[in-house]
N, C-alpha and C positions, 0 to 999 in steps of 0.2 A: 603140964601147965593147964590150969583152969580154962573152959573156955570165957570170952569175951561178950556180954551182953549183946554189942553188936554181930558178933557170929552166931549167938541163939536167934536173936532176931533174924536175921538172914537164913536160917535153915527154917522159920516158920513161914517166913515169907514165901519159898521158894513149892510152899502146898499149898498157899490159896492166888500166887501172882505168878506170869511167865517169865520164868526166872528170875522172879524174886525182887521183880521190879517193874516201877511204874514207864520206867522209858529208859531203852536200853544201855546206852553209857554206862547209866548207872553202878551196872553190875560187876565193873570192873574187868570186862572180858579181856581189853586189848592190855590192860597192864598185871594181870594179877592178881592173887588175893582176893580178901573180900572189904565190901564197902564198910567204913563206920557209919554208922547208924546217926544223925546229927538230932539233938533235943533242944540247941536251940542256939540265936546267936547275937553279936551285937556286934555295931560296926565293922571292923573286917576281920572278926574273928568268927569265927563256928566250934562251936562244942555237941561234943558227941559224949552219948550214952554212957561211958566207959570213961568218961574225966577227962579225956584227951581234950586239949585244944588246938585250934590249925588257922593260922595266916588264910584268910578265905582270895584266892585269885580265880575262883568260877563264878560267885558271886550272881548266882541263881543265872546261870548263863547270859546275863551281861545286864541286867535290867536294874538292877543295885546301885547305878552310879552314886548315890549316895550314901549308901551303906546298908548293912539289916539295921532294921527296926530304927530306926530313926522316932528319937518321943516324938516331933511335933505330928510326925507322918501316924504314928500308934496311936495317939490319943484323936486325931481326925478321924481315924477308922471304927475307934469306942465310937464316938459322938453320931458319926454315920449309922454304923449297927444297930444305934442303939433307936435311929427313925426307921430302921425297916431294912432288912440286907436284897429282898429281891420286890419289884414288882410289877414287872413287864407291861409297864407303861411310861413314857416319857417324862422324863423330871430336866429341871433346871441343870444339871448337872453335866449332861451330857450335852448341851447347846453350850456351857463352859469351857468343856475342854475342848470341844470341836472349833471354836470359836479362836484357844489358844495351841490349838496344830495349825491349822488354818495361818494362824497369825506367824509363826516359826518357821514354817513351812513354805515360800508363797506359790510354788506350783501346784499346792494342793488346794481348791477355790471351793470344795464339797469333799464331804469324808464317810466314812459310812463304819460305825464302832460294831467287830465281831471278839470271837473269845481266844483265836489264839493266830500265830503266826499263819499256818496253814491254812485255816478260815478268808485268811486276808490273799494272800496267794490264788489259790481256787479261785476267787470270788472276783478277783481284778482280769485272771484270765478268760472267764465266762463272759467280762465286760468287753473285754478286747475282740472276742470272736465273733460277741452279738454287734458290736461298731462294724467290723472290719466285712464279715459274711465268708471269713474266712477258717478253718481248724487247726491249723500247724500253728506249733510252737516251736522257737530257738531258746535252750536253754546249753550252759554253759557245764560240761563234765567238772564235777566236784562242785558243783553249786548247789545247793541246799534247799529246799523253797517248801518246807513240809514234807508231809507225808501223803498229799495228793496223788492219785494214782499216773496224772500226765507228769510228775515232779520225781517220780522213783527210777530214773533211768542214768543212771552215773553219777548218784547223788552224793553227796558230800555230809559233812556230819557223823552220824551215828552207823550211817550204811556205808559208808568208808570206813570207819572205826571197825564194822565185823566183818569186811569184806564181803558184803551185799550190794555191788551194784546196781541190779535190779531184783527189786523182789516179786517174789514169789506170789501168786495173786493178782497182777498185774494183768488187763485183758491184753494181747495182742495187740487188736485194734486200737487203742490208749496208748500204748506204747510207738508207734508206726506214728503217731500227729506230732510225736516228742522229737525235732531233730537238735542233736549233739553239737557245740563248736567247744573251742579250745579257749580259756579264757586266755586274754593280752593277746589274742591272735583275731585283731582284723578281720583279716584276709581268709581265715575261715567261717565266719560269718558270709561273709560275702560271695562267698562260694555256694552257702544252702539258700542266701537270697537268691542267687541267681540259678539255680537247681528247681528251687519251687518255686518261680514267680506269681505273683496275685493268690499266692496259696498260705503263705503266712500273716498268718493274724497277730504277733507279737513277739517280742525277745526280748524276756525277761532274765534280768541278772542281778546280782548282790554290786553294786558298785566298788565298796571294799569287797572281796569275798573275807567267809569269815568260816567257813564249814568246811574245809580245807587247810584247817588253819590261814592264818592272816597272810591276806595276798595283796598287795596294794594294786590299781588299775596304773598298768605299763601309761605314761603321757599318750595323750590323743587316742587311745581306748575306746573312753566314754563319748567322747565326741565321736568318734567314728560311728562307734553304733546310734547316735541320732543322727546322721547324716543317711546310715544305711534306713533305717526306720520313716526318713523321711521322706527318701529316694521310691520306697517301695512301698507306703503306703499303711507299713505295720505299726502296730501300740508299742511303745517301749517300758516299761516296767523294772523299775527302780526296787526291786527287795533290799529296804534297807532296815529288815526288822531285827539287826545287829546294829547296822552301821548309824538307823535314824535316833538323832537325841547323844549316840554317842561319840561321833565325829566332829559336829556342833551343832549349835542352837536348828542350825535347817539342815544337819545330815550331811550325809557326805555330796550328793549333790550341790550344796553350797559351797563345801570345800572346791569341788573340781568345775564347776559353773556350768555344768550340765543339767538340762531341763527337763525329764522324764514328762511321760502323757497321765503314767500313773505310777504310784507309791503305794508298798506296803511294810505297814509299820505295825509293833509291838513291843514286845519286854519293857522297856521304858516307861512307854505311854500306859500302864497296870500301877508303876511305880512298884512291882514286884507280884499284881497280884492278876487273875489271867485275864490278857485282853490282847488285840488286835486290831488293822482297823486298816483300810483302803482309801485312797480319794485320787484324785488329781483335776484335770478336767470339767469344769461344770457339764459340757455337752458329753462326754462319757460317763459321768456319774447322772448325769439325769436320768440316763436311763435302766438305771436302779430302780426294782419296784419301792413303794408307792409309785414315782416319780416317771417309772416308766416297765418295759415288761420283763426285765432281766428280774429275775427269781432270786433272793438272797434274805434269808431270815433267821432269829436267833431266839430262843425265848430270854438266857441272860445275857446279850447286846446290851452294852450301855449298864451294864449294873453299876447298882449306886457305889457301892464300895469302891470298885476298881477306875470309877471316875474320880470319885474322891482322892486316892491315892493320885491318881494319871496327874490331876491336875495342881497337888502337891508337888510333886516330882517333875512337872515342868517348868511351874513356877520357881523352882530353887535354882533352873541354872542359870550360867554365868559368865562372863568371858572369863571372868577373875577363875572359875572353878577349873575352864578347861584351858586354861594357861598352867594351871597346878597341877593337873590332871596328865598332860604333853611332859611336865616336867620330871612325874613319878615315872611314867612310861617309859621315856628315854635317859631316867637312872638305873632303874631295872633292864630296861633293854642291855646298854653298855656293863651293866654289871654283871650279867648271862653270859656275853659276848668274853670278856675278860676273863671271867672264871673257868671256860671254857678252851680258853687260850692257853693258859698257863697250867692246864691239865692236859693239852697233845689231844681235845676231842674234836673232832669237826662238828659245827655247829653255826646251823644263820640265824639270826634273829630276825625275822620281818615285825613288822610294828606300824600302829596306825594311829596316833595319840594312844590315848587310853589301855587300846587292845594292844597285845604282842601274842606270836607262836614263835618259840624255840624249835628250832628244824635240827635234827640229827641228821644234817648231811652238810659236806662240803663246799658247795655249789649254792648257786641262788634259787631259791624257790620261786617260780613267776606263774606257775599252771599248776593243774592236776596231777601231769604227767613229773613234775620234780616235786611236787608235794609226796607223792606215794613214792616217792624214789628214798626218799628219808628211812634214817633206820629205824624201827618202829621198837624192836627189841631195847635195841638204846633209852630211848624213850620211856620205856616201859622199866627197866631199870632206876633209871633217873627217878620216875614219880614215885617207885616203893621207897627209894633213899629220901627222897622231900616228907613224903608224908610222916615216916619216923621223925622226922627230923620239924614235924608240927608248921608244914607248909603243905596248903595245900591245892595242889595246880588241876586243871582238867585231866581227867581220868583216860586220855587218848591224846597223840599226838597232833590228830587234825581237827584240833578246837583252838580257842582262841583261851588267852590268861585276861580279865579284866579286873583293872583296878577302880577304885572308888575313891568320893572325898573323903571316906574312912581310914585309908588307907594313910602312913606317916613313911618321911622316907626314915624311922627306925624299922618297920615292918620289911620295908624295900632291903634295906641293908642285913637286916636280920636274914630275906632269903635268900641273897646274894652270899653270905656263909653259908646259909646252908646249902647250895649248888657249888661252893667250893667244896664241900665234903662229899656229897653227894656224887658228884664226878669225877672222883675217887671209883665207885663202883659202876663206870659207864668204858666199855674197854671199848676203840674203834671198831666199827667192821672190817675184817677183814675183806 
């Protein structure tokens, strides 16, 4: 059999990039095989090198809510490019969109535009510990927040995906300020508050988690940890650079009426293309340099481009979108759930409008600990059978599927066949 263009490419790749890719999922380790090469896409489809086409449910890791390439969004980005793509100095653009987070958002009062999720992470934490005069942080096992060196200690995402809890490189001492709870568990929180008192500068979490696959927050969760945050003096921190813009209009903090000190946000607010961004607090972000002596700077912060798209792509939602959007989610949801049924697999679906993870286990998924309980091989099964079959889902179990306005429930119903065929080649664990 001939090889596949995208397989030549992937063996070129794999001599000038580490492993053969720009960020590790990519590479297809937890399921198999190798990646198709994509050349280009539109709405929710993606076409790869090789002719194939594939139902898109990764959807550039969740920032697409509208689709690829969107003309009005493409032809705004010609007209952009076409004054200037970088110039590290402030333009009107960036007082727009800040102007309409601000406005979305209302516990973010000041925002501060960096380039990628992790930028925004770091940068909220440094704010929290120069506030508070304190170094510890609480983060959540399987929670995701970058690739920050305080953020790599029972990470979720891609370091779940290769079975790298903590990586390699990590100092010690970085490691040692990182302490561990259990997410939807209270009461372990409350136990490293009261372990390190006046020692914790913040606990930061993904409100949905989303890097664990979709976990929703168990009732009185969220509220708990602003009660414990409140009680003890520490920053709360909202990573919602999954959950913000996708949940609704102000994030899943609107959904659940929890009021974070500080938020961090992306994918969305790019409108696909790389950005990030922090706020909450005026008295906390004040003291953000210029404004104050916490250190944080970018040369592309604020590029024109990615404002341009940012502020296209918030401008377009809608209550009307994400009522359509809840509607796709929870047909696909129940269509996974049924198909799955009536093939003897055990299988949960969690789901959060928008987003959904299919869990290959029988049990409910609420933590880390029933997240990695799931059967991965399963999993991985499944996704080689979808992709033949011109669907195509996150390349790991513990990601999240996002849908978009692009999205029609023909495409929904299209991959709901083909997860009835598909689960044909998925046998339980024994």
């Amino acid at each position: 059999m001939p090889q596949s263009e995208s397989s030549r490419l992937f063996n070129r790749a794999r001599r000038v990039l580490p492993g053969g890719v720009n960020s590790p999922v990519r590479a297809f380790g937890a399921v198999g095989g190798r990646p198709p090469f994509i050349e280009r896409a539109r709405g929710a489809r993606l076409h790869d090198v090789d002719g194939r086409s594939y139902v898109d449910y990764v959807m550039s890791w969740g920032p697409l809510i509208h689709g690829h390439a969107p003309p009005d969004l493409t032809r705004a980005l010609r007209a952009a490019a076409g004054r200037g793509t970088s110039f590290g100095a402030p333009t009107a653009r960036e007082v727009e969109l800040a102007r309409l987070v601000c406005r979305l958002v209302p516990s973010i009062e000041r925002v501060r535009f960096v380039n990628s999720g992790t930028e925004a992470t770091m940068s909220a934490v440094r704010v929290a510990r120069a506030a508070t005069g304190r170094d510890r942080i609480v983060k959540f096992a399987g929670c995701y927040h970058g690739h920050g060196d305080a953020f790599l200690v029972q990470a979720g995402s891609g370091a779940t995906t290769l079975g790298v809890p903590t990586s390699p490189g990590v100092a010690r001492a970085t490691a040692a300020d990182t302490l561990i709870a259990t997410y939807n568990d209270i009461e372990s929180v409350d136990r490293l508050c009261s372990a390190h008192r006046d020692a914790i500068a913040a606990v930061i979490v993904e409100p949905i988690a989303g890097n664990m696959g979709v976990v929703p927050p168990a009732p009185g969760f969220l509220d708990g940890l602003r009660g414990l945050c409140d009680r003890n003096g520490s920053v709360l921190i909202f990573d919602e650079v999954i959950s913000g813009f996708r949940a609704s209009k102000g994030g899943a903090q609107a959904v659940y009426g929890v009021t974070p000190d500080l938020t961090c946000l992306g994918k969305i607010i790019g409108g696909g293309l790389p950005v990030g961004a922090y706020g909450g607090r005026a008295d906390l972000m004040e003291r953000v340099s210029p404004a104050g002596p916490v250190y944080q700077a970018g040369t592309l912060s604020g590029n024109p481009l990615a404002m341009t798209a940012g502020i296209w792509a918030l401008s377009k939602l809608s209550a009307l979108l994400y009522r359509r959007l809840d509607k796709l989610g929870g047909r696909l949801a129940n269509g996974l759930r049924d198909a799955a049924r009536e093939a003897g697999v055990p299988l949960t679906v969690n789901a959060a409008g928008s987003v959904l993870t299919p869990f290959f286990s029988a049990g409910p998924v609420t933590d880390y600990a029933s997240a990695t309980a799931a059967d991965t091989d399963a999993y991985a099964a499944f996704f080689r059978a979808m992709l033949e079959r011109g669907v195509y889902p996150p390349p790991s179990q513990f990601e999240g599927w996002f849908l978009s306005d692009a999205h029609t429930e023909r495409d929904v119903d299209r991959t709901v066949r083909a997860a009835r065929q598909a689960l044909a080649d998925v046998r339980p664990a024994a």
